[in-house]
C-alpha positions in Angstrom: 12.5 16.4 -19.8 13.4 19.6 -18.0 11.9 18.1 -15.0 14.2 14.8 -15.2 17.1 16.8 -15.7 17.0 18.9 -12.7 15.7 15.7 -10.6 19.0 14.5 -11.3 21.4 17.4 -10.9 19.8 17.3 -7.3 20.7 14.2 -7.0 24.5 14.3 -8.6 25.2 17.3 -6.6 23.6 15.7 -3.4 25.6 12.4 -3.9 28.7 14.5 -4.7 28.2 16.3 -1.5 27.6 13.0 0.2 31.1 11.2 -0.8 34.5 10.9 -0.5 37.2 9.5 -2.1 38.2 7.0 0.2 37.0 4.2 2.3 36.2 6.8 5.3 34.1 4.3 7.5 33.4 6.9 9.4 30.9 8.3 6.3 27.6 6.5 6.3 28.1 6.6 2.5 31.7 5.6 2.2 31.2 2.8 4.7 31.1 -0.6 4.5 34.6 -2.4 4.5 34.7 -2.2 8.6 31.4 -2.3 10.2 30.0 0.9 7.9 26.8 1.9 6.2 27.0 0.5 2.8 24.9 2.3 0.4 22.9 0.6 -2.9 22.5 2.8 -5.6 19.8 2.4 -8.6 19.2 4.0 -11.7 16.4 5.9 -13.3 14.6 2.9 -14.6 12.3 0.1 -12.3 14.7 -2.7 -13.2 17.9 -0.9 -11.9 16.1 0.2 -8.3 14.9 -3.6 -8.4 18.4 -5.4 -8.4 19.7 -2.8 -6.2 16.9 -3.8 -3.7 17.8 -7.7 -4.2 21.4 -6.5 -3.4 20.6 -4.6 -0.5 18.7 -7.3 1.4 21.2 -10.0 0.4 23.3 -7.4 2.2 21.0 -6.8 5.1 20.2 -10.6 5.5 24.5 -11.0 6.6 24.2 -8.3 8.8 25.7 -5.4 7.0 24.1 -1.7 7.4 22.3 -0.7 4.2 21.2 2.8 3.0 19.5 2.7 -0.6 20.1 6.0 -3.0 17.2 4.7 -5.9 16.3 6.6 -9.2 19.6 8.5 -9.3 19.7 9.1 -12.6 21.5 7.7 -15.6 24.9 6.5 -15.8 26.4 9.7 -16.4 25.1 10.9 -13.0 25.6 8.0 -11.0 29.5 6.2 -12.4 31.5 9.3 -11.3 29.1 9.2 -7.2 30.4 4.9 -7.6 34.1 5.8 -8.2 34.2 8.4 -5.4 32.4 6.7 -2.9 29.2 8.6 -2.2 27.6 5.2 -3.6 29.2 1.7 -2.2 27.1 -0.8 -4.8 25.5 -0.1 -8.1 23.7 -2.6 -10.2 25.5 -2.6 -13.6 25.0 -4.0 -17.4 28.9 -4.8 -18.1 28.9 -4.5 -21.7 26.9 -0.9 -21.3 29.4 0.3 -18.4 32.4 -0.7 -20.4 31.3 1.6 -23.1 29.7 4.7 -21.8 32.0 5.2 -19.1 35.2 3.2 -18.9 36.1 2.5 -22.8 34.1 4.6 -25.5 36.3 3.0 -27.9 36.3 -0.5 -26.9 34.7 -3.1 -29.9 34.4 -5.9 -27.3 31.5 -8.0 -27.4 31.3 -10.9 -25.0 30.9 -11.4 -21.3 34.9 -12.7 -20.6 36.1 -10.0 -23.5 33.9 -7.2 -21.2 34.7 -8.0 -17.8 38.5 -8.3 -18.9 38.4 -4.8 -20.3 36.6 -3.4 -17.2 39.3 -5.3 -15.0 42.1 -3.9 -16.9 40.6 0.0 -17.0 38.2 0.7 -14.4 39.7 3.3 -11.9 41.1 1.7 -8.7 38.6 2.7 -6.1 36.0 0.5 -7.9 35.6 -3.2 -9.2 33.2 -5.7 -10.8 31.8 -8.8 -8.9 31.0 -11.8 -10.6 28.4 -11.1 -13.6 25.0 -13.2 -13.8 23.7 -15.1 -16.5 21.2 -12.8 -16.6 20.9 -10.1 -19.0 19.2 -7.0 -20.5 20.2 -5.4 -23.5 19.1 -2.1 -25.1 17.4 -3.0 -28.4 15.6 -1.4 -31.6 12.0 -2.4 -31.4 9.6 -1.7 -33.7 5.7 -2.3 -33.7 4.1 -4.6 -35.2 2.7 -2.2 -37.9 6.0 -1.3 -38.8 7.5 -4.4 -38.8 5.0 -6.0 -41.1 4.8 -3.0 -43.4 8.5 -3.1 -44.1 9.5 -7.0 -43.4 11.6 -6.1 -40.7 13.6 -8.9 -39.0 16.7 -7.3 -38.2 18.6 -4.0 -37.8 20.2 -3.9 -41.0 16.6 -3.9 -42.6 16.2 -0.3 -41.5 18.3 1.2 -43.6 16.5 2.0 -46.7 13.7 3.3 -44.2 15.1 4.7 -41.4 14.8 8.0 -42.9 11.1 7.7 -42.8 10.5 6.7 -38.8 11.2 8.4 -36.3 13.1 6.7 -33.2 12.2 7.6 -29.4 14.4 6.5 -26.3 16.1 7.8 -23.6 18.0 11.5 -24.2 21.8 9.5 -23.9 20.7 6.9 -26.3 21.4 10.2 -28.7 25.0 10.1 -27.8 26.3 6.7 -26.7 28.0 3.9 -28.9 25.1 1.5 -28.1 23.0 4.0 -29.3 22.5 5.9 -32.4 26.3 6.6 -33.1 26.7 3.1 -33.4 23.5 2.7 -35.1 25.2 5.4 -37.7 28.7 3.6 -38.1 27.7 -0.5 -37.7 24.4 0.0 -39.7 24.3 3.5 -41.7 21.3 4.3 -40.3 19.8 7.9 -40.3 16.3 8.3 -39.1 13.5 10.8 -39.8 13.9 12.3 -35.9 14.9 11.3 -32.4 12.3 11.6 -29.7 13.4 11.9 -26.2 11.7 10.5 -23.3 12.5 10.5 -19.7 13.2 7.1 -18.3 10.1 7.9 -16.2 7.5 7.9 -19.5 8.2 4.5 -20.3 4.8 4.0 -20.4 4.0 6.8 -22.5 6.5 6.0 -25.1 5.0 2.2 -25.6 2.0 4.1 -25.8 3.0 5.8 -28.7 4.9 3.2 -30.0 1.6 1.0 -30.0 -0.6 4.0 -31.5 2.2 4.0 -34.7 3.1 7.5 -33.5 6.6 6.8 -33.4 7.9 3.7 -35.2 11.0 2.5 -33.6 12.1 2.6 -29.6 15.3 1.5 -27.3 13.8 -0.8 -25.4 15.1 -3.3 -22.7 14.8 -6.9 -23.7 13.7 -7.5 -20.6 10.4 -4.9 -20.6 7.5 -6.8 -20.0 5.3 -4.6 -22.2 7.4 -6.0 -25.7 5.2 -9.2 -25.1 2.4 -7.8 -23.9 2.0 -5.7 -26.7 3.7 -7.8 -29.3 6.2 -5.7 -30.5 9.0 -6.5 -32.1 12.9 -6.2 -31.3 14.7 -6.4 -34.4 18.4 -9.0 -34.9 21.3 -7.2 -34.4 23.9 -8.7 -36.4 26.7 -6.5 -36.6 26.2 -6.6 -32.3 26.0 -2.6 -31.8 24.5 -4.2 -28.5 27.1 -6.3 -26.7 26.6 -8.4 -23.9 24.5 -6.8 -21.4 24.5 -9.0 -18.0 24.3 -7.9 -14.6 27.2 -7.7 -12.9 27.3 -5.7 -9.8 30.1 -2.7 -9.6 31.6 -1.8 -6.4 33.8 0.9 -4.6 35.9 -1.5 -3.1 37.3 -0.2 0.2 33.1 0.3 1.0 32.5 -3.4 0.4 33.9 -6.1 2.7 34.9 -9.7 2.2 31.1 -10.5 3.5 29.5 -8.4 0.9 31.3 -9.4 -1.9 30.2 -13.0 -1.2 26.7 -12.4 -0.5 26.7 -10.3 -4.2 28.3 -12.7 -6.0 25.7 -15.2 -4.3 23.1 -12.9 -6.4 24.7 -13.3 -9.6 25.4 -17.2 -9.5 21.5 -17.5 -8.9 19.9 -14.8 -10.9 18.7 -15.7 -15.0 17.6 -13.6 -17.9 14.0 -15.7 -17.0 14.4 -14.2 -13.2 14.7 -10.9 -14.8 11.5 -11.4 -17.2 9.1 -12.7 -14.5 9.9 -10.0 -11.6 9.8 -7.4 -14.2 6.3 -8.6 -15.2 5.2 -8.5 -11.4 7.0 -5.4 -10.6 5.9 -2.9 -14.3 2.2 -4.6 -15.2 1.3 -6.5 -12.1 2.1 -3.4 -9.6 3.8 -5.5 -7.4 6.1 -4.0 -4.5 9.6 -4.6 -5.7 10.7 -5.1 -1.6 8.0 -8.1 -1.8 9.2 -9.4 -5.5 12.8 -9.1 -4.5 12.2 -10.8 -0.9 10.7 -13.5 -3.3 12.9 -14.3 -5.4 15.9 -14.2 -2.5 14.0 -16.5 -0.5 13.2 -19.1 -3.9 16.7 -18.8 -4.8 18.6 -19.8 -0.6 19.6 -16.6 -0.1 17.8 -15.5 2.8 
């Protein structure tokens, strides 16, 4: 954990370094809107740096310059770098976005109630694209073990056990809305501990979610290893998980009229079953993600 946290202090104080506030095309980072570099941002997580890589050779493939910052950290690292301009595109889950970063408060819950909120209250310098119909949403999953031990189906089940498993995710799931806060208000849950992992142990956390050594996780609905290990995500009801799709976020004077149509090219194409099956090819099948998202740009036109 130490080790992830430094990783991306480097990188937040690098990016910060990096960017400006404005549209400066003569910044490699800040480019974009005239002729500039325009850099793709991803997150500390495979499925993040993939989309940012389908975004950055839809980019490439209209001519535009491309630098790609990848595994930057979390969104607490990476929003502020997107609204200053040190990053020019950043592959986003509106509903998540809305909520950690732009409207703690907000209780909205579908795609057109999300994306009007982000309209109406993200900072100037940056906008949303058009969101796909694809999506990933945090979840609680359980194990099979647990699930059949308890007759777990949904969220609200957990409540007269919660106190008896312990939950592992990563360390913001502690502190956000679609996390355990939420989990605490919607749900009244309170569990036994909260185990930390690095975005980077993913594997180690299935592991020990597998081995019944912890009993509940955040995954993404979109992990491969859910299936592969038939694990369980549990109903959510009283939607502490809001819509979740992809929708690319933008500092808009590093983005031109070019770029914002081959984006939103992305989105009209790209579905939840896109998602699943370049996730399986990139996490158990080892594939390059360049190769998987060349792929899936050339199946869907776009190159």
């Amino acid at each position: 954990m130490i080790r992830g946290a430094v990783v991306g202090l480097v990188a937040a104080l690098t990016l910060t370094a990096c960017g400006g506030d404005s549209g400066d095309n003569d910044n490699p980072l800040a480019g974009g809107g005239d002729g500039g570099t325009v850099t793709v941002g991803g997150a500390n997580f495979p499925e993040s740096n993939l989309l940012g890589e389908i975004y950055a050779q839809a980019l490439e493939a209209k001519d535009l310059k491309v630098t790609r910052k990848f595994n930057i950290g979390a969104r607490e690292v990476y929003y502020d770098q997107v609204v200053k301009g040190g990053i020019g595109v950043m592959p986003e889950y509106n509903g998540a976005l809305l909520t950690t970063s732009v409207d703690k408060s907000s209780t909205a819950a579908t795609t057109e109630e999300i994306n009007a909120a982000l309209k109406a209250k993200l900072p100037p310098s940056v906008e949303i694209l058009n969101s796909a119909q694809a999506e990933d949403k945090d979840s609680v999953t359980v194990n099979a073990q647990t699930a059949a031990k308890y007759n777990l189906k949904s969220i609200a089940d957990l409540r007269p056990v919660a106190k008896e498993l312990v939950i592992a995710g990563p360390s913001e799931f502690k502190t956000r809305r679609q996390g355990l806060v939420g989990l605490k208000d919607a749900y009244g849950l309170e569990f036994k501990k909260f185990q930390p992992f690095d975005a980077g142990a993913q594997a180690t956390l299935v592991k020990l979610l597998t081995e019944n050594e912890i009993q509940a996780a955040d995954l993404f609905t979109t992990d491969p290893t859910i299936q592969q290990n038939k694990l369980v995500v549990l109903e959510d009801p009283k939607n502490v998980f809001s819509a979740q799709n992809v929708t690319p976020l933008v500092h808009e004077s590093s983005v031109n009229a070019t770029g914002r149509a081959a984006l939103n090219a992305v989105s009209a194409k790209l579905t939840t079953q896109d998602l699943l099956d370049m996730m399986k090819r990139v996490v158990i099948d080892k594939e390059d993600q360049e190769k998987v998202a060349e792929a899936w740009l050339k199946k869907s036109g776009l190159v």
